[in-house]
C-alpha positions as a Markdown table, in Angstrom:
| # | Residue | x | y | z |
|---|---|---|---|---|
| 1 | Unk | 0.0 | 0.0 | 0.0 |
| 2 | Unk | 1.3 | 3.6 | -1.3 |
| 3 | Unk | 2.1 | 5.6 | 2.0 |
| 4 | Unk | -0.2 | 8.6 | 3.0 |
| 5 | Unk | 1.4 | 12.1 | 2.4 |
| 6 | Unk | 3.3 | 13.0 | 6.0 |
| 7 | Unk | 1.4 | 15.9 | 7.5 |
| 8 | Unk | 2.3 | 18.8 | 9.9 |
| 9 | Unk | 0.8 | 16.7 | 12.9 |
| 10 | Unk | 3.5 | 14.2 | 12.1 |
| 11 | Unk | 6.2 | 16.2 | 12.5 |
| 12 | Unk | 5.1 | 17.9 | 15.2 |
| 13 | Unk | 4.6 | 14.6 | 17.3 |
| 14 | Unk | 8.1 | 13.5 | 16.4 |
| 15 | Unk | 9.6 | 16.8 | 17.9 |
| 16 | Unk | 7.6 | 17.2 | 20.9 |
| 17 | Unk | 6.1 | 20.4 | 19.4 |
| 18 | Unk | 3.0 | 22.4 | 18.8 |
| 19 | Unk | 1.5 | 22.1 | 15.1 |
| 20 | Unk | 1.9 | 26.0 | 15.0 |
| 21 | Unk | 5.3 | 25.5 | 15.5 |
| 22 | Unk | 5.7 | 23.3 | 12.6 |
| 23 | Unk | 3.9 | 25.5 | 10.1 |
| 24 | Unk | 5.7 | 28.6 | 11.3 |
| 25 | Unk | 8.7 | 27.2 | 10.8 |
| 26 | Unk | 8.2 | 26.1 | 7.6 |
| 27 | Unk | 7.4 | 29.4 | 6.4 |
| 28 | Unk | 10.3 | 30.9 | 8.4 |
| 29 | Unk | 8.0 | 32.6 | 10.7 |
| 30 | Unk | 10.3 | 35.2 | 13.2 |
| 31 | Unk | 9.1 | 34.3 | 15.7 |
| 32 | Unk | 10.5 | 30.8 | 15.9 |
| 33 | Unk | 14.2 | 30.0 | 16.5 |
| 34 | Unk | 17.0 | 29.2 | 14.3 |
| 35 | Unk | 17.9 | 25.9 | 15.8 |
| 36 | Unk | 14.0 | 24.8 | 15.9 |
| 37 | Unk | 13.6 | 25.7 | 12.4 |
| 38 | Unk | 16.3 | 23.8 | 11.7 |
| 39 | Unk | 15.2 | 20.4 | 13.0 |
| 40 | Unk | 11.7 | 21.3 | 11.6 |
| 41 | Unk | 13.0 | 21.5 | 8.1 |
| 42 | Unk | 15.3 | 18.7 | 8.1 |
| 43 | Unk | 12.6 | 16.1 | 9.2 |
| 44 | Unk | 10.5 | 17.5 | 6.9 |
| 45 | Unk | 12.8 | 16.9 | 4.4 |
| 46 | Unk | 13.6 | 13.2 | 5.1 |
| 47 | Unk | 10.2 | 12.6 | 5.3 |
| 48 | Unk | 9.3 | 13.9 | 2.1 |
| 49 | Unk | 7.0 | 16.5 | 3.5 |
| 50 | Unk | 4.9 | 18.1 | 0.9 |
| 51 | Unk | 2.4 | 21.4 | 1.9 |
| 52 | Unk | -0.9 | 20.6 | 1.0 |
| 53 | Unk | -1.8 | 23.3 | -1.2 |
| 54 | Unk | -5.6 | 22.5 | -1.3 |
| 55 | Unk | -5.5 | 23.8 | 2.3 |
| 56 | Unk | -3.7 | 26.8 | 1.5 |
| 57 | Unk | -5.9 | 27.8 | -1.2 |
| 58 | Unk | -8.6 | 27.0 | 1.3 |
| 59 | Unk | -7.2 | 29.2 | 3.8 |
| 60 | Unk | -6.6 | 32.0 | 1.6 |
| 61 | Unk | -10.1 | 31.7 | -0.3 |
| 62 | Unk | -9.2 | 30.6 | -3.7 |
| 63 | Unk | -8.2 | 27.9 | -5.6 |
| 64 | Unk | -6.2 | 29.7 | -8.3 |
| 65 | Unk | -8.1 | 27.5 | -10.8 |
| 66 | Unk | -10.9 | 28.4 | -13.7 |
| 67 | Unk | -13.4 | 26.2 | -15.6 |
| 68 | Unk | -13.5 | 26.7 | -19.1 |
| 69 | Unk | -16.8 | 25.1 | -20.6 |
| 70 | Unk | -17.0 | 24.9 | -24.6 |
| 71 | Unk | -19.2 | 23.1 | -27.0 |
| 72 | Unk | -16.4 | 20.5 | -29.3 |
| 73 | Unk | -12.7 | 20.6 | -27.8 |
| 74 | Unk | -12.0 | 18.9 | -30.8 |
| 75 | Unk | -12.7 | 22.1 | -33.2 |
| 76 | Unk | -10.0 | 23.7 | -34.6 |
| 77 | Unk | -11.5 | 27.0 | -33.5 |
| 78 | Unk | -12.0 | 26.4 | -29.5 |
| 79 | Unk | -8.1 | 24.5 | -29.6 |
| 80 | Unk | -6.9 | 28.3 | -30.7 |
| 81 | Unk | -8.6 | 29.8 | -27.8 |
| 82 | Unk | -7.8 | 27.0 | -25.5 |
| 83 | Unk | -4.1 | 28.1 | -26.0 |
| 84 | Unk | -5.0 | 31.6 | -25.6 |
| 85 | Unk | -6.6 | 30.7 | -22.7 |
| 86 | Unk | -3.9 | 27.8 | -21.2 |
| 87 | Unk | -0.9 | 30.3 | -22.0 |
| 88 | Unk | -2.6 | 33.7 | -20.2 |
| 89 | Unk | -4.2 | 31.9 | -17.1 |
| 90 | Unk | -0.8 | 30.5 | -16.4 |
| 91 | Unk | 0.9 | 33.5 | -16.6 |
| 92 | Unk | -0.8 | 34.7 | -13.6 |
| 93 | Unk | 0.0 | 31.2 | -11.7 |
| 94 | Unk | -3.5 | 29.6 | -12.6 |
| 95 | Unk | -4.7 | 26.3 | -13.3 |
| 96 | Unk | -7.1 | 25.6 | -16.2 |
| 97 | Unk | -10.1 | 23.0 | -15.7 |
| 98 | Unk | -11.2 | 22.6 | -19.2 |
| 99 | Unk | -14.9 | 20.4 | -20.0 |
| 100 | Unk | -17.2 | 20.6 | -23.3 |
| 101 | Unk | -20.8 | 20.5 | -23.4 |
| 102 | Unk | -21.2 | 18.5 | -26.6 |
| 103 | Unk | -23.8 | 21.3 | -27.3 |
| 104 | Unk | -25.9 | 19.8 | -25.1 |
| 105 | Unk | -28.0 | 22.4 | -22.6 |
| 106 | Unk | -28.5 | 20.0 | -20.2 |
| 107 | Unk | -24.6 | 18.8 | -20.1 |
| 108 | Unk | -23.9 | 22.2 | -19.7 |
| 109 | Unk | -25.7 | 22.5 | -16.5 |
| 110 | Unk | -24.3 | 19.6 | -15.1 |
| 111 | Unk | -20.9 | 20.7 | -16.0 |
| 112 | Unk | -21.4 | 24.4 | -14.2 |
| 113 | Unk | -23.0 | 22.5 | -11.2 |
| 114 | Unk | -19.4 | 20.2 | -11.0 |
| 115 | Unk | -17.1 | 23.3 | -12.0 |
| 116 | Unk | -18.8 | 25.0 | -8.7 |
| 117 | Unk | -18.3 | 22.3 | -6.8 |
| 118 | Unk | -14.9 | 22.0 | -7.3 |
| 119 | Unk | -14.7 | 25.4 | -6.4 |
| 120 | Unk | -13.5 | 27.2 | -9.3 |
| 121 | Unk | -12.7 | 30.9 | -9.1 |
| 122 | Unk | -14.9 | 31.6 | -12.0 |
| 123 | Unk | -15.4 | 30.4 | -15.5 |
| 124 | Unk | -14.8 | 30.9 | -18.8 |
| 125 | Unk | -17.9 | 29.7 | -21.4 |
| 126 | Unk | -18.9 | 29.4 | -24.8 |
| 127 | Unk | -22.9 | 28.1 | -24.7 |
| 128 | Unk | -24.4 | 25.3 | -26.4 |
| 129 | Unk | -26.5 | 25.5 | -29.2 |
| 130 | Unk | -29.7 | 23.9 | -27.6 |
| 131 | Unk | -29.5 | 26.4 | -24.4 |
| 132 | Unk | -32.2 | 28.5 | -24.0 |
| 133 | Unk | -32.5 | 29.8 | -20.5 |
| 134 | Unk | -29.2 | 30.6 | -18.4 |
| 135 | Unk | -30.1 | 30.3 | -15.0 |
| 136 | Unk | -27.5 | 28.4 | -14.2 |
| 137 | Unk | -24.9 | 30.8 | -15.0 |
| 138 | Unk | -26.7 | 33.9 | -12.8 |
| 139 | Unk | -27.1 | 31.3 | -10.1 |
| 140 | Unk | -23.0 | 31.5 | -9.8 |
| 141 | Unk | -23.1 | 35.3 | -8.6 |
| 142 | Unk | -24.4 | 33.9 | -4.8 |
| 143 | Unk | -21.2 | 31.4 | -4.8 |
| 144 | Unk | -19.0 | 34.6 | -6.1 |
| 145 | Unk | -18.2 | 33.0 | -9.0 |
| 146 | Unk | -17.9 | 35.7 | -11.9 |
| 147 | Unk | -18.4 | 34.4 | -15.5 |
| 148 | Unk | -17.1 | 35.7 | -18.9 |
| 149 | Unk | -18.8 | 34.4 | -22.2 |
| 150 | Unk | -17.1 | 34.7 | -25.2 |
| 151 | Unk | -17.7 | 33.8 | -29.2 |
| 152 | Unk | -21.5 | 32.2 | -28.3 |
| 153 | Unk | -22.8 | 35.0 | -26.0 |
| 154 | Unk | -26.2 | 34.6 | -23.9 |
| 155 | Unk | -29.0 | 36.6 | -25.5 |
| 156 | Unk | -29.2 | 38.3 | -22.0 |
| 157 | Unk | -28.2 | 41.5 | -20.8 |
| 158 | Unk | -25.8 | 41.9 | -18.1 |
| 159 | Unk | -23.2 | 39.8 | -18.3 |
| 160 | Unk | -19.2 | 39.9 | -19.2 |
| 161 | Unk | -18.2 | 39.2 | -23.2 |
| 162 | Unk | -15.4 | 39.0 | -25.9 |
| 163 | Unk | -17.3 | 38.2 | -28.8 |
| 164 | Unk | -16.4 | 38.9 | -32.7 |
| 165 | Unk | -18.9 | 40.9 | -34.6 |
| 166 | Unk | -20.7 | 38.7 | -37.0 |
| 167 | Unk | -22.4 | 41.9 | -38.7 |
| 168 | Unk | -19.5 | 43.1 | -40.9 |
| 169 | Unk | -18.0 | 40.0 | -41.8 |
| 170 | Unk | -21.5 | 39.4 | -43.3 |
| 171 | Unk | -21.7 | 42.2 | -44.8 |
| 172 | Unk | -18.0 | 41.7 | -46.2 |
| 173 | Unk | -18.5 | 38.4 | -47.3 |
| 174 | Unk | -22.4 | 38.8 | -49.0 |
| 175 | Unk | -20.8 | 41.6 | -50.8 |
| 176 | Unk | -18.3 | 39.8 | -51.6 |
| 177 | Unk | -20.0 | 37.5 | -53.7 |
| 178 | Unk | -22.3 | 40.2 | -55.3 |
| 179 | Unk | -19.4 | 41.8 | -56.6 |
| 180 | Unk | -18.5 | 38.4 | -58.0 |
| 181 | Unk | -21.8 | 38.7 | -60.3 |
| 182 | Unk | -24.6 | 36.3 | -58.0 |
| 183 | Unk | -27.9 | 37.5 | -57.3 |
| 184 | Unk | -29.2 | 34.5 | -55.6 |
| 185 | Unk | -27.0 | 33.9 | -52.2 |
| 186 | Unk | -28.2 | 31.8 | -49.9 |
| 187 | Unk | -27.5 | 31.6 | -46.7 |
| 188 | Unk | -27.4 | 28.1 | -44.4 |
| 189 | Unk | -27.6 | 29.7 | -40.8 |
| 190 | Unk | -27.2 | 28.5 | -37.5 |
| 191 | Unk | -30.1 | 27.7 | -34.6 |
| 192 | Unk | -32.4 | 30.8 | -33.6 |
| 193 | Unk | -31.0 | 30.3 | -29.9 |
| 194 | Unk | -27.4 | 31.8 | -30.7 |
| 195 | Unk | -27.4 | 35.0 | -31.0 |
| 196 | Unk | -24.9 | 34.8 | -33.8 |
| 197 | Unk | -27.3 | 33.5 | -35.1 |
| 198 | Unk | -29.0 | 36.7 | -35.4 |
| 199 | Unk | -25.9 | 38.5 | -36.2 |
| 200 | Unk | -25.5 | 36.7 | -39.8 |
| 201 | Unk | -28.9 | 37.3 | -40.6 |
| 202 | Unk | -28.4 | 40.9 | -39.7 |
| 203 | Unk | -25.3 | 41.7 | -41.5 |
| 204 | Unk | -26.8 | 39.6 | -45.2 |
| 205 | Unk | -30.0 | 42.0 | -44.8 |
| 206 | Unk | -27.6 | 45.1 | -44.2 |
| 207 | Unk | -25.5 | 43.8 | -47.4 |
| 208 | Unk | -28.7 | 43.6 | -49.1 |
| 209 | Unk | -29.9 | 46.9 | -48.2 |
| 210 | Unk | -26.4 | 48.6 | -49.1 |
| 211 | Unk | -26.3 | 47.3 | -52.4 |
| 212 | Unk | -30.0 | 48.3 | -53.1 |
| 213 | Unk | -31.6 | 44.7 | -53.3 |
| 214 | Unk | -34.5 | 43.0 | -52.1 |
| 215 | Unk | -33.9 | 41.0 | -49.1 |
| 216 | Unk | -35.8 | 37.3 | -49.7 |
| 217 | Unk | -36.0 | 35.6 | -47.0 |
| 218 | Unk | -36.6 | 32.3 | -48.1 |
| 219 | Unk | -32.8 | 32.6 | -49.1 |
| 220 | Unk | -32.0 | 32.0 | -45.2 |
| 221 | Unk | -31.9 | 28.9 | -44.2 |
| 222 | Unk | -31.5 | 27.8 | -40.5 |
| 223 | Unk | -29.8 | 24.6 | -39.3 |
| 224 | Unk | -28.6 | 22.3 | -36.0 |
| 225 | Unk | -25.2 | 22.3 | -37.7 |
| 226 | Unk | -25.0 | 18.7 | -38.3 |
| 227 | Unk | -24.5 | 16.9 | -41.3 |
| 228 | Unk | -28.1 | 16.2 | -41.6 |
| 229 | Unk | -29.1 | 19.2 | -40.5 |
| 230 | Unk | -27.0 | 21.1 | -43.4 |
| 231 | Unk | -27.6 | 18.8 | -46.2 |
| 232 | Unk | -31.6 | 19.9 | -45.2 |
| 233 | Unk | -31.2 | 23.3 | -45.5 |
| 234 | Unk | -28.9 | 22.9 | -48.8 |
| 235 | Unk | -32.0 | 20.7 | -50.4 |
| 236 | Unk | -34.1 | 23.7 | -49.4 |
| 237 | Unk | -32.0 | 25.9 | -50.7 |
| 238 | Unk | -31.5 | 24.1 | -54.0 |
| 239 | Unk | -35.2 | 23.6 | -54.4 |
| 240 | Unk | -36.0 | 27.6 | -53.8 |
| 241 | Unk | -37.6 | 29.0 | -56.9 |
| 242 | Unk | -34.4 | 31.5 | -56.9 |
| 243 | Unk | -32.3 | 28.9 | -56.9 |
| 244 | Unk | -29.1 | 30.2 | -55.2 |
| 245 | Unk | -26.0 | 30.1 | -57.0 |
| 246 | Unk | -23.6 | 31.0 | -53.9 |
| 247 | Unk | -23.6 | 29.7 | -50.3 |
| 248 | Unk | -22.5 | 31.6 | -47.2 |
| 249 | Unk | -22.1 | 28.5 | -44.4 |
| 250 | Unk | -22.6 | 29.0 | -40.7 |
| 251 | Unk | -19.2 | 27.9 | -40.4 |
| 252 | Unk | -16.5 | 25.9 | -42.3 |
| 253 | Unk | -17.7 | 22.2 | -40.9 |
| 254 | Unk | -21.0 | 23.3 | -42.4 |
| 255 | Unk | -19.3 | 24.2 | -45.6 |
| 256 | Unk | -17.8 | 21.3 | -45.3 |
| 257 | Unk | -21.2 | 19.1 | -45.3 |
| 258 | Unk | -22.7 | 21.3 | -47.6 |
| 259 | Unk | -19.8 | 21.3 | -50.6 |
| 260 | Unk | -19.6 | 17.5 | -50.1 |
| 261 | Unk | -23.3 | 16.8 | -50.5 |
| 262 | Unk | -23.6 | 19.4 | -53.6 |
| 263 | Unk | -21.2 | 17.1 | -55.5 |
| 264 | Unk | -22.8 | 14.2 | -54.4 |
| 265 | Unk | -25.7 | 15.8 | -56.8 |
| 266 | Unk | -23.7 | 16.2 | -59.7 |
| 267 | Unk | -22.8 | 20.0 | -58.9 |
| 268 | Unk | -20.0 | 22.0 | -59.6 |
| 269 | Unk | -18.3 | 23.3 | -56.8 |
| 270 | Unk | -16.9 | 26.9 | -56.9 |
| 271 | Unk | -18.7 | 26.9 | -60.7 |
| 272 | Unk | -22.2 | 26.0 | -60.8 |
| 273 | Unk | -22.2 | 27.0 | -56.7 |
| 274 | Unk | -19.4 | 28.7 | -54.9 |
| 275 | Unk | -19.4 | 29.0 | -51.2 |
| 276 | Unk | -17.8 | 31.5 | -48.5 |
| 277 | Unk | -17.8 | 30.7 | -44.9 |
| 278 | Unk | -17.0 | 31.1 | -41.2 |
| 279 | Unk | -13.9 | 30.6 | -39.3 |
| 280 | Unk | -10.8 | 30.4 | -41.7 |
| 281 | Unk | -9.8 | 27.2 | -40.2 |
| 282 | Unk | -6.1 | 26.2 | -41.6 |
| 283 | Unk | -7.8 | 22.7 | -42.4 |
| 284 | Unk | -9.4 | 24.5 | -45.8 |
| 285 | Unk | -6.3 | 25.2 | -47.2 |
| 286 | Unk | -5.4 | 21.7 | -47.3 |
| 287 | Unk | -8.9 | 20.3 | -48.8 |
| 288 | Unk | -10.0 | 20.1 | -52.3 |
| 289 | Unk | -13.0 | 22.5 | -53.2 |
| 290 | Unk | -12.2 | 25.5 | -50.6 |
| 291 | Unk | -14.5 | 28.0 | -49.9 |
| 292 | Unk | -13.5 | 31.4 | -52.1 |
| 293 | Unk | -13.2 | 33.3 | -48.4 |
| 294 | Unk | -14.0 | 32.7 | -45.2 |
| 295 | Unk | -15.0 | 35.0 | -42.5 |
| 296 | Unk | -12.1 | 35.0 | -39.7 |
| 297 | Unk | -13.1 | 35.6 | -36.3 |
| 298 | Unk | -9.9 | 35.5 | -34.6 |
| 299 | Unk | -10.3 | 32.7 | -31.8 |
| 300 | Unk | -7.2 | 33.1 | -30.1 |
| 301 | Unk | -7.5 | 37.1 | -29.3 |
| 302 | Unk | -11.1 | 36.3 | -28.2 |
| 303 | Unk | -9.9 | 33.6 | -25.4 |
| 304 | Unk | -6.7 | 35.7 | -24.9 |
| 305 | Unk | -9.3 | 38.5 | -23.8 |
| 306 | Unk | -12.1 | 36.9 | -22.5 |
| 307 | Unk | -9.1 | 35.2 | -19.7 |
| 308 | Unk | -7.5 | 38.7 | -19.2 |
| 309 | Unk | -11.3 | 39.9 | -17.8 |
| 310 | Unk | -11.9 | 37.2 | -15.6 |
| 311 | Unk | -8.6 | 37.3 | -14.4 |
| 312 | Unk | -9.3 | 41.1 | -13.7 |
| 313 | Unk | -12.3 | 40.3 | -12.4 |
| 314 | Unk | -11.0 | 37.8 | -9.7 |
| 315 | Unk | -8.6 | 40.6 | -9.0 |
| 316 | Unk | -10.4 | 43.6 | -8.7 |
| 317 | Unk | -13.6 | 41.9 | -7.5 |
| 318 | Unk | -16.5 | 41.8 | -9.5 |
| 319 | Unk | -18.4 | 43.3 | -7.1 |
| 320 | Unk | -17.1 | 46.5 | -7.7 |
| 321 | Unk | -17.8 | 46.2 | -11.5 |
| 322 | Unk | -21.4 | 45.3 | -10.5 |
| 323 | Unk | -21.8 | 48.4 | -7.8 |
| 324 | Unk | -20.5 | 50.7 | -11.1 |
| 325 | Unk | -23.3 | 48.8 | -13.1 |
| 326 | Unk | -20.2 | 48.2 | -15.4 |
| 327 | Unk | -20.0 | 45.0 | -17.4 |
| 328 | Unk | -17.3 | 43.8 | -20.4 |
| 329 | Unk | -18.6 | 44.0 | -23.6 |
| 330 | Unk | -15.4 | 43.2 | -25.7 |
| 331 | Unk | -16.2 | 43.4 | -29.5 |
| 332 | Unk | -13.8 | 41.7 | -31.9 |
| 333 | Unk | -14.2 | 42.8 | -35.2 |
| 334 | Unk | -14.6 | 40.1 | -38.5 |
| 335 | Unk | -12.6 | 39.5 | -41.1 |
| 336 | Unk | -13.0 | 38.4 | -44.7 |
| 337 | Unk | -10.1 | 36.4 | -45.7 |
| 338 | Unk | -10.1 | 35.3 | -49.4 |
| 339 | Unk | -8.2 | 31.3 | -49.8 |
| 340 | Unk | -5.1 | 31.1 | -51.3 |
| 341 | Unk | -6.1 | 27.7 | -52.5 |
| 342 | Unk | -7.3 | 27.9 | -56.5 |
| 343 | Unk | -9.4 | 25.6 | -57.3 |
């Protein structure tokens, strides 16, 4: 059987002394002699005397740790601001408890409910597509646990956010394939629940508008962002009376399912239908049938940002933000980036 870690009580038994004794001398406390100290640190030592840190952190109340709840761990976008995240959180002596959602609401709850109980210091979270109602994030404020959203903000007001602004990429990329002679674009959305979501819709209407053309709704489609879901809206999308000639994609796994069904029908990619998307993930550059630009949302200066906050936050004390009434709103502007790739 492993041996138990040796504890202060230990040592203290050993040397005929008081537990204080022990601990002071072990953090070289004045008030305890040279000699004393001495012996104190030298059985430590040949015991292999370790401080429990759990107890300091309890003493001191915090844990220098922070949850980090995101939908997929596995996308290429989240693993950009996990390193963000990792790299600035450790920086300040931190440690990073990292769990994913699946995009599931109710896995979401659960996972808040554990990250308070291991008593996080707050949390860093990008919400699920299926969550609706965010109780269980307000609920942290009683435990003093301050939360910072970024890239899939909460509908909600009041709350801390880095988010990228989904408006003028839009707007960059629908122009972008106006300019490129299409009438018809469609548009295969995300779910109503995220508000980026709405900001996608908002940003084709405003490109619309700006270049002094009818915005047709039927043209926007919304989907889960599954495979099935996508292929669903690209059908609908494909059977539209205006039958759309270019594609803007939620994002680029949606592109993804979308391009690769389209030739499963006999089409063309970037001739009979071209595509622009979400996310400039490096993995398009290195796949046949690229989109002609995707909309880069800078990943890594979001979590970068959203960690510098909450680190702020646990600094500062979010109750003095709150007595201000004043809450991070970080906005991160989009970017259209056209692909290298000529295909």
């Amino acid at each position: 059987m492993p041996r138990k870690p040796t504890t202060i009580k230990e040592i203290a038994k050993i040397l005929h002394v008081s537990t204080s004794t022990v601990s002071r001398a072990l953090h070289d406390h004045p008030s305890i002699g040279t000699a004393t100290s001495a012996k104190v640190k030298q059985l430590a030592k040949e015991l292999n005397y370790e401080r429990n840190q759990t107890a300091v952190y309890f003493q001191q109340g915090k844990t220098y740790t922070i949850g980090v709840i995101l939908p997929e761990l596995s996308e290429a976008f989240f693993s950009s601001a996990i390193s963000a995240i990792e790299d600035t959180a450790y920086k300040r002596n931190y440690t990073v408890l990292l769990a994913q959602s699946h995009d599931d609401a109710q896995t979401e709850k659960q996972l808040v409910e554990k990250m308070k109980n291991h008593r996080v210091d707050g949390l860093l979270v990008s919400v699920a597509k299926t969550t609706s109602t965010f109780e269980h994030f307000s609920s942290l404020s009683k435990f003093n646990i301050p939360v910072v959203f970024f890239d899939r903000i909460p509908p909600i007001n009041g709350v801390h956010s880095v988010a990228c602004s989904m408006v003028t990429g839009t707007i960059e990329a629908v122009t972008y394939l106006l300019k490129k002679g299409h009438r018809a674009i469609g548009m295969i959305n995300g779910p109503e629940t995220l508000y980026a979501s709405t900001e996608r819709r908002e940003g084709y209407i405003k490109a619309m508008q700006k270049n002094r053309l009818k915005y047709d709704p039927s043209l926007v489609v919304g989907c889960d962002l599954t495979e099935e879901g996508t292929i669903k809206a690209l059908e609908e999308l494909l059977a539209n009376k205006r039958k759309a000639t270019a594609i803007v994609t939620f994002n680029d796994y949606v592109w993804l399912y979308a391009q690769k069904h389209a030739r499963r029908l006999g089409i063309s990619i970037n001739k009979d239908l071209e595509f622009v998307s979400y996310a400039n993930l490096p993995m398009t550059e290195y796949m046949d049938y690229a989109p002609l630009a995707s909309v880069e949302q800078f990943p890594h200066q979001q979590g970068q940002k959203a960690t510098e906050i909450l680190l702020d936050l646990l600094s500062t004390g979010e109750e003095q933000h709150l007595r201000q009434q004043a809450y991070y709103k970080v906005i991160v502007e989009s970017q259209l980036v056209e692909s290298n790739r000529k295909c």
